[in-house]
C-alpha positions, 0 to 999 in steps of 0.5 A: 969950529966947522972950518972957520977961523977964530978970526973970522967969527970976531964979529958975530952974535952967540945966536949966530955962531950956535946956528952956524953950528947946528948948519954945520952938524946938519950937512955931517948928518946929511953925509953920515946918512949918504955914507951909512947908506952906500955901506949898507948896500954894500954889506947887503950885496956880500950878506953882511950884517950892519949897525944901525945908523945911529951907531955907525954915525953917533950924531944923533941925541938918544930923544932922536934915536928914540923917535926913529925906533918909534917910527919905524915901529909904527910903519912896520905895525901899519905894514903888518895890519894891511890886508894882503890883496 
């Protein structure tokens, strides 16, 4: 479990073992989106396609996933809407 020994965790609450986890899947996003971006990068260099984050890096809930789509929805539209100067 993220690197701990059963042995280790004898002692802790349900509550802290669940927020250790969710740690530990937090610092995996991290590296995911660290990776994902240095890849990507390097695909763009060589015009290479490449999937989305989510898809190279299945760490995130379809809720999640969804919420991105929106947002990027959002700034792409608002982006559009802006007058050109």
């Amino acid at each position: 479990m993220h690197g701990l020994l059963p042995t280790e965790t004898g002692g802790w609450t349900p509550g802290e073992l669940a927020q250790y986890c969710e740690a530990g899947l937090e610092r995996q996003r991290i590296q995911a989106r660290m990776l994902y971006t240095h890849a990507k990068l390097c695909a763009l260099a060589v015009g290479g396609d490449f999937p989305e984050l989510w898809e190279a890096f299945p760490l995130w809930s379809q809720q999640e996933v969804t919420a991105e789509r929106v947002q990027r929805m959002k700034a792409a539209m608002l982006r559009k809407s802006k007058p050109q100067s």
